[in-house]
GUNU-222707 format. One record per residue: residue in three letters; x, y, z of N, C-alpha, C in turn. Coordinates in steps of 0.1 Angstrom, whole numbers, padded with zeros to 4 digits, always signed. Example, Ala and Ser with C-alpha at 12.3 -4.5 7.8 and 13.67 -1.06 7.14 Angstrom:
// GUNU-222707
ALA+0132-0057+0078+0123-0045+0078+0132-0033+0078 SER+0128-0022+0071+0137-0011+0071+0129+0000+0079 
***
This chain:
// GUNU-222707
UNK+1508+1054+0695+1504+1041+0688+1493+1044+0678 UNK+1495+1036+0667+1482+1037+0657+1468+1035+0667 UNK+1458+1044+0658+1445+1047+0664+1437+1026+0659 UNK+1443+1023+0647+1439+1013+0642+1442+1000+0650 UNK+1459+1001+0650+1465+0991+0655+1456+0986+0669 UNK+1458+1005+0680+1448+0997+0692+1437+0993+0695 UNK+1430+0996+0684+1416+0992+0686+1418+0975+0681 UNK+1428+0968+0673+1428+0953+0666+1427+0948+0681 UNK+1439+0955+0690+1445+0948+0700+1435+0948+0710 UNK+1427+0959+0711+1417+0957+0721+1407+0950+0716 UNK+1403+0950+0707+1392+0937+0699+1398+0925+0699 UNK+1408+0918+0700+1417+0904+0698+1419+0902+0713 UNK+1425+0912+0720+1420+0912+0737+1405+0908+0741 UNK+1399+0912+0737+1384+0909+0742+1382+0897+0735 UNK+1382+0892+0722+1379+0881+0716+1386+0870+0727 UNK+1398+0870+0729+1407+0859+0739+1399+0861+0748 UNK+1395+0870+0760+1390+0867+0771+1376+0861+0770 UNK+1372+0863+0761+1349+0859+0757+1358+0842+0753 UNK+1367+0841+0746+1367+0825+0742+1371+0815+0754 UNK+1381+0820+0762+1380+0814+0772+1376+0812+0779 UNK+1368+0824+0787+1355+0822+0795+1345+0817+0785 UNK+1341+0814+0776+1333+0803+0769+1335+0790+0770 UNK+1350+0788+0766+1354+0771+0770+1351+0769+0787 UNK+1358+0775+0790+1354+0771+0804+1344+0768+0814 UNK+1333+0781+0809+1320+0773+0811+1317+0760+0805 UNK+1316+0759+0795+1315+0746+0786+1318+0737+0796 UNK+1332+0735+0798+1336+0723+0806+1333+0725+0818 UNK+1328+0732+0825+1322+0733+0838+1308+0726+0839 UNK+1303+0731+0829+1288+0719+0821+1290+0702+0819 UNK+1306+0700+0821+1306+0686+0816+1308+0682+0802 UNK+1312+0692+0790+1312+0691+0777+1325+0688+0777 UNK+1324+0677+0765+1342+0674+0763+1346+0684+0752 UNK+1359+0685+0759+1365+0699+0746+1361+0694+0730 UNK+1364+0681+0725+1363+0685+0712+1344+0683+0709 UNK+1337+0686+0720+1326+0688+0713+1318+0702+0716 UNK+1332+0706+0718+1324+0727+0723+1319+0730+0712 UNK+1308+0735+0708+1306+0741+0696+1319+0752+0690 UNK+1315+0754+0677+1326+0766+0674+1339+0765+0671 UNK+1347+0757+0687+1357+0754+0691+1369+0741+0694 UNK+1353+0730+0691+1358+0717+0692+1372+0713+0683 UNK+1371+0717+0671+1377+0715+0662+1391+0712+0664 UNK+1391+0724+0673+1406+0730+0678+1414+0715+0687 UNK+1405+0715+0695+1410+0696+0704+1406+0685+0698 UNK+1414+0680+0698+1417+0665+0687+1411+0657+0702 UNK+1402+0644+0694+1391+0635+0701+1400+0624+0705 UNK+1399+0618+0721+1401+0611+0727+1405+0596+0720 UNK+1412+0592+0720+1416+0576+0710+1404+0566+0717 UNK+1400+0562+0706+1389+0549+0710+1396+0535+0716 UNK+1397+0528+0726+1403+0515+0729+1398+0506+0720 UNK+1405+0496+0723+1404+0486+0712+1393+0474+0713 UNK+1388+0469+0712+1373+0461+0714+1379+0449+0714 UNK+1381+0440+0720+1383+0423+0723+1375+0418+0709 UNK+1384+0406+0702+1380+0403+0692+1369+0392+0699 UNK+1361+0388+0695+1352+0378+0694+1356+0363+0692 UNK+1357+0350+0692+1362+0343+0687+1347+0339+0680 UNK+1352+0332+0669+1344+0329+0655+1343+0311+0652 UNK+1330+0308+0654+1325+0295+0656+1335+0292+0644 UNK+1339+0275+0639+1342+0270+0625+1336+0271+0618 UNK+1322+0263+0621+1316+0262+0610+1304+0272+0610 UNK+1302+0281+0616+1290+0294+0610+1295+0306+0613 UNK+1294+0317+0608+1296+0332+0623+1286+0334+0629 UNK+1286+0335+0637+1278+0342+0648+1271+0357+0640 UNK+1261+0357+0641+1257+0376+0644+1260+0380+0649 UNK+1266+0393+0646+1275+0400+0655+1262+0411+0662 UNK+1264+0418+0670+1249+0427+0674+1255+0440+0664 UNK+1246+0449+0666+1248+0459+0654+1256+0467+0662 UNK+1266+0473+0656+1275+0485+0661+1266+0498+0668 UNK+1267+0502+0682+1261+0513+0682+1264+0523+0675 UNK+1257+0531+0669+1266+0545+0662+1268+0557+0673 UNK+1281+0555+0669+1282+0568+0684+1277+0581+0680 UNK+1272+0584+0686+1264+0596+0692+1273+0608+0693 UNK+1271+0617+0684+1276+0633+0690+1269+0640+0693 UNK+1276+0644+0708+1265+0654+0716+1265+0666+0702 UNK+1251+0666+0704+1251+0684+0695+1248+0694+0707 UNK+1253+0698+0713+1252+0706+0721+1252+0721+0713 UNK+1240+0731+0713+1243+0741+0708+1249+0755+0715 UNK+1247+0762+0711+1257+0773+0714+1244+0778+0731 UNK+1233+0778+0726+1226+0782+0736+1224+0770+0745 UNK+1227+0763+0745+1223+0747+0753+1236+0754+0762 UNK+1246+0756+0757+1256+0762+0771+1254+0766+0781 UNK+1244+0781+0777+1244+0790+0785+1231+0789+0796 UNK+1226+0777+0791+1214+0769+0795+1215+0768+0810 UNK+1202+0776+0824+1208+0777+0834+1194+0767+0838 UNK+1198+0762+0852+1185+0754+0848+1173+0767+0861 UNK+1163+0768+0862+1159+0776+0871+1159+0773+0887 UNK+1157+0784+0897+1162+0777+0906+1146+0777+0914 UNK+1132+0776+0905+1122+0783+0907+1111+0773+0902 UNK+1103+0763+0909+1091+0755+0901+1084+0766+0891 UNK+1077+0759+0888+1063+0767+0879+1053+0773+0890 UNK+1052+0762+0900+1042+0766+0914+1048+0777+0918 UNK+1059+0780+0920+1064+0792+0929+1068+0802+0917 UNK+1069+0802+0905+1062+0809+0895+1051+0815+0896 UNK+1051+0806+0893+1027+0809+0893+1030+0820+0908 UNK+1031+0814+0920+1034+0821+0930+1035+0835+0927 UNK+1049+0835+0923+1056+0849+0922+1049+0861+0912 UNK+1044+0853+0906+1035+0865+0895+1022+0865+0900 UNK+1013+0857+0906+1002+0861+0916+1005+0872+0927 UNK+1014+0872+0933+1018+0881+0945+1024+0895+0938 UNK+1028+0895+0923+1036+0908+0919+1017+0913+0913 UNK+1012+0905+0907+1003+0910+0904+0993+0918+0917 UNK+0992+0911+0923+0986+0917+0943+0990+0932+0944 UNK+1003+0931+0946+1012+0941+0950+1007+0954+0938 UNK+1005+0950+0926+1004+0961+0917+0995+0967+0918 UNK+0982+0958+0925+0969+0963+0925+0966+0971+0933 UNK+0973+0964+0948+0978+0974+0956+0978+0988+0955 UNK+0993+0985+0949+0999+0999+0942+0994+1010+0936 UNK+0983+1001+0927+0978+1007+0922+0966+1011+0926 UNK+0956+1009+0937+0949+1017+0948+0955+1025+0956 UNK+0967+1020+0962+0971+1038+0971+0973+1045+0965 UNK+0975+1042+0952+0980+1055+0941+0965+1066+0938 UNK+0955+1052+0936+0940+1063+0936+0937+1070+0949 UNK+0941+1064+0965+0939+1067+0974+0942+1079+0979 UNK+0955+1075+0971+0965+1094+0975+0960+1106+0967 UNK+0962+1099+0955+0953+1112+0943+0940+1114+0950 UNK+0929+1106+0952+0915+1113+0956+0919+1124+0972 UNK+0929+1116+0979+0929+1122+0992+0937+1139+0986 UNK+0947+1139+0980+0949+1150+0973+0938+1159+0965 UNK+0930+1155+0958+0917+1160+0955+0912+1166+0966 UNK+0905+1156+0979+0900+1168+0984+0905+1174+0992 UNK+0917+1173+0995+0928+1182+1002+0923+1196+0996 UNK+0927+1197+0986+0931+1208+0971+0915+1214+0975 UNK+0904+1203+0975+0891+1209+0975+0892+1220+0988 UNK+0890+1211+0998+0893+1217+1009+0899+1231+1014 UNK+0908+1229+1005+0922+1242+1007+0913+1255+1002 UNK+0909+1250+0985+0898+1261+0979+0884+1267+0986 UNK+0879+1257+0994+0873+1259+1002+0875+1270+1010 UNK+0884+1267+1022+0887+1275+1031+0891+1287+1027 UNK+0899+1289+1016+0901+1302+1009+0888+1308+1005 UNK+0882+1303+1002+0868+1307+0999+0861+1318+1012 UNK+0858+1309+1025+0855+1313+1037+0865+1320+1040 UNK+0879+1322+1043+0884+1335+1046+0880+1343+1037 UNK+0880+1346+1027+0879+1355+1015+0865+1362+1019 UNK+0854+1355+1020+0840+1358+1028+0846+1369+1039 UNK+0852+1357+1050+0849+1364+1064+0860+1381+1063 UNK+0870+1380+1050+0879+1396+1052+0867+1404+1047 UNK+0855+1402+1032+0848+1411+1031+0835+1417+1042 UNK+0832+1405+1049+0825+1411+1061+0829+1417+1070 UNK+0844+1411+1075+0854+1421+1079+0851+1436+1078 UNK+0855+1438+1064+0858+1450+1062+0845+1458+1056 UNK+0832+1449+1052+0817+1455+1053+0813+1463+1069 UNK+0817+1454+1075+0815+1456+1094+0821+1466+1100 UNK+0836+1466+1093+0848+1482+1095+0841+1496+1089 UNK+0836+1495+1081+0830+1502+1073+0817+1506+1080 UNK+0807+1497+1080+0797+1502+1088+0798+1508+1107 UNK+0811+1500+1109+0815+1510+1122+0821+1526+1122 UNK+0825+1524+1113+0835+1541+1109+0818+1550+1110 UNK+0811+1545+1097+0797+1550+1098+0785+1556+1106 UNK+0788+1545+1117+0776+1544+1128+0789+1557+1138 UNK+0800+1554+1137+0804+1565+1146+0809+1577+1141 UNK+0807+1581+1125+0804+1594+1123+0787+1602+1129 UNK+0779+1593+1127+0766+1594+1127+0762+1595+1147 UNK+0771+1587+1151+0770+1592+1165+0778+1603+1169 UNK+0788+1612+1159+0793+1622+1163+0788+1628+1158 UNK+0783+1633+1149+0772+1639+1144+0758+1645+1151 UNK+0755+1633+1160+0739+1633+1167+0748+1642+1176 UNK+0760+1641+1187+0765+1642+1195+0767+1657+1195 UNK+0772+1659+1182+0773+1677+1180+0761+1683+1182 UNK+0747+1676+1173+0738+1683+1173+0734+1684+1184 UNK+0731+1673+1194+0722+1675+1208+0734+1685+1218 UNK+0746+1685+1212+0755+1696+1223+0748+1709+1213 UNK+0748+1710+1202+0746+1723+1198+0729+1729+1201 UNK+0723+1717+1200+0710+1719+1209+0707+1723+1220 UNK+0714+1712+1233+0717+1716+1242+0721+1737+1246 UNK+0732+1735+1237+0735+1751+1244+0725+1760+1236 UNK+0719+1760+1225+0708+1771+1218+0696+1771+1232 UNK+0694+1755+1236+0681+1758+1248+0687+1763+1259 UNK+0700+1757+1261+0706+1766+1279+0707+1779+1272 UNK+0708+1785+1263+0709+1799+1260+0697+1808+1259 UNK+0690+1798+1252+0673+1805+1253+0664+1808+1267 UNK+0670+1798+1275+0668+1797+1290+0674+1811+1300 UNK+0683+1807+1293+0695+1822+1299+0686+1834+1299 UNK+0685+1835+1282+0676+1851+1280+0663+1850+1284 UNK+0655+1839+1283+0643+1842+1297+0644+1846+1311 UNK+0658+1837+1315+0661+1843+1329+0664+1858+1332 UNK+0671+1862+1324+0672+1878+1323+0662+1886+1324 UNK+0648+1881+1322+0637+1885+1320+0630+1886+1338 UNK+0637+1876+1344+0634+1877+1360+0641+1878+1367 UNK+0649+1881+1364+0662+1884+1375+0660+1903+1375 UNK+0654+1914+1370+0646+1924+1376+0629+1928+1379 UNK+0629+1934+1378+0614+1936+1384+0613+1933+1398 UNK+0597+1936+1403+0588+1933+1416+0592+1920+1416 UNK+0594+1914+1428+0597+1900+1428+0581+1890+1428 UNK+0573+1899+1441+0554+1895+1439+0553+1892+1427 UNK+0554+1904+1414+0548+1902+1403+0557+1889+1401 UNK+0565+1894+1393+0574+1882+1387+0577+1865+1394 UNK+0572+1865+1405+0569+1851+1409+0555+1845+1407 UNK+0548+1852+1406+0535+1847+1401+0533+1847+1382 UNK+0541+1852+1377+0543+1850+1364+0554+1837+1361 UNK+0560+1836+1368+0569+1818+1371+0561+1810+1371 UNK+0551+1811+1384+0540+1802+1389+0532+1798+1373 UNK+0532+1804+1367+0527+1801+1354+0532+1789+1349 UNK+0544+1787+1348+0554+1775+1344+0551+1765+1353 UNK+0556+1754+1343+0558+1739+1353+0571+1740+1361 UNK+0570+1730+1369+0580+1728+1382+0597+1730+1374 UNK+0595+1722+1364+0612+1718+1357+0614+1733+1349 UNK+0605+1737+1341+0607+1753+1332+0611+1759+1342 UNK+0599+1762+1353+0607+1772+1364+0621+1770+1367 UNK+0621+1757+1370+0636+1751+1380+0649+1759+1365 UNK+0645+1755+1354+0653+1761+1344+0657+1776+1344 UNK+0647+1783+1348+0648+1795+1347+0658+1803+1360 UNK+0652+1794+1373+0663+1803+1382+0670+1792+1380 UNK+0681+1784+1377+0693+1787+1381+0702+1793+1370 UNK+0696+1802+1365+0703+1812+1354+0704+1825+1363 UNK+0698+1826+1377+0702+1836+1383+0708+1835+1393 UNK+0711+1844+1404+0719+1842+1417+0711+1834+1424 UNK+0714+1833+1436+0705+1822+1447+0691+1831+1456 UNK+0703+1845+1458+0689+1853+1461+0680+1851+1456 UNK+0683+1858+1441+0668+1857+1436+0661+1847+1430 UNK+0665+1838+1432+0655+1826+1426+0651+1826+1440 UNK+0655+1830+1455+0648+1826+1463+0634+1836+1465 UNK+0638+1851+1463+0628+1861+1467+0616+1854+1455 UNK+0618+1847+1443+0605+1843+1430+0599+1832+1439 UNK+0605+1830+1443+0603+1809+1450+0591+1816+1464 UNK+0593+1821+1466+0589+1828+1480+0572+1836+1470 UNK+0572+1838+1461+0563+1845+1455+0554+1832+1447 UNK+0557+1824+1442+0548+1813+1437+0541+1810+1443 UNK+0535+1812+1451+0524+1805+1462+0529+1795+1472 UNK+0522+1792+1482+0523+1783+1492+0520+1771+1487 UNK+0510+1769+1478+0504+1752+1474+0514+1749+1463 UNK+0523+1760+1458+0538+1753+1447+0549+1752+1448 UNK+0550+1761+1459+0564+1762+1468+0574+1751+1466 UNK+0567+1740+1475+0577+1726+1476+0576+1721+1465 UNK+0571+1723+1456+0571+1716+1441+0585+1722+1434 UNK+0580+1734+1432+0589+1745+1424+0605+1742+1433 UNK+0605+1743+1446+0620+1744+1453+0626+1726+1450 UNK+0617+1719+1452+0624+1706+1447+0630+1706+1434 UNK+0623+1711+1424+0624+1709+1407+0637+1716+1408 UNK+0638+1732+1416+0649+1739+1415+0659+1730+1418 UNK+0662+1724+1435+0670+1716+1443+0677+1708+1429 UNK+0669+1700+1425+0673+1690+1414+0679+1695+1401 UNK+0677+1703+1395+0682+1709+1386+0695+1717+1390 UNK+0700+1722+1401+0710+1727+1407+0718+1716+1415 UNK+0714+1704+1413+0720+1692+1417+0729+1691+1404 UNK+0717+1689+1391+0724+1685+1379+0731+1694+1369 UNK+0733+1706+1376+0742+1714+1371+0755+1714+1374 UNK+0757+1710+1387+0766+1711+1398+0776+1691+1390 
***
């Protein structure tokens, strides 16, 4: 089909359906067809009846009253579509007082949410903030532990390497009494305090820390044999 032709027919289609649903509202309004705007034309107006003649005095006429002039509705094109509201002014007034409410409303939870989002957001920064703190002290504190226990293995070496330089130095003084006169060499012990001595024999057999022990005198005896006892406690 022509591109032209269908489009006449679909615009002359539509023109028929808008004119009839036009009349018909019209007369749903109460409008007599020949006074539809536009369209009246089209319907030829209702015949006027005939009016009873008057009878006419002889000798004067009467006044007759003045003819009404009949009236054509002008109804306009928009007076048709004319709906009446189904709504006073009061419940107007109403309805735009309550939409205005609602906006203001609206328009505080809207601030309410945004500020509450604010300090959400604050908040959030915050706390990142304090973790961020608590991993560098974290790992300030990791750090100073690694430290403190190099430094305690460190002391730990030393006082073991101390430790064995004095049990070694101990040793080679013991070698120093473990021959000779035992008289002499117990009374050159006796020279020492209770714990030196006690160091010194148990670097030797048990004999002879006893034959020296036996040589320190009587008034150091139980001193010296206790300090030994204990120190052969804490060896053991």
């Amino acid at each position: 089909m022509n591109k032209g032709l269908k489009i006449g027919l679909i615009a002359g289609g539509g023109l028929l359906a808008f004119s009839f649903a036009y009349v018909t509202f019209a007369l749903v309004l109460g409008v007599q067809p020949h006074e539809i705007p536009l369209v009246g034309k089209v319907f030829p107006a209702p015949a006027e009846p005939e009016k009873a003649k008057e009878e006419i005095a002889p000798t004067a006429a009467a006044p007759s009253e003045p003819k009404p002039a009949a009236q054509t509705a002008s109804v306009g094109l928009l007076d048709v579509f004319q709906v009446e509201s189904p709504y006073s002014a009061k419940e107007l007034e109403t309805l735009v007082a309550d939409l205005k409410r609602k906006s203001k409303e609206f328009d505080q939870r809207m601030l309410e949410l945004g500020e509450r989002e604010r300090r959400a957001a604050e908040r959030s920064e915050f706390l990142d903030e304090q973790y961020a703190q608590l991993q560098r002290l974290r790992t300030g504190l990791e750090e100073w532990e690694n430290e403190l226990e190099q430094r305690q293995a460190e002391v730990q070496r030393n006082e073991k390497a101390r430790a064995e330089r004095e049990a070694e130095s101990w040793a080679k003084l013991g070698k120093l009494f473990a021959e000779g006169d035992a008289a002499d060499q117990g009374k050159k012990l006796a020279n020492y305090t209770p714990e030196q001595a006690a160091r010194i024999l148990v670097t030797m057999k048990p004999a002879r820390a006893k034959e020296l022990l036996d040589n320190v005198g009587a008034d150091k005896w139980k001193e010296f044999a206790d300090a030994y006892r204990m120190a052969g406690d804490g060896g053991n």
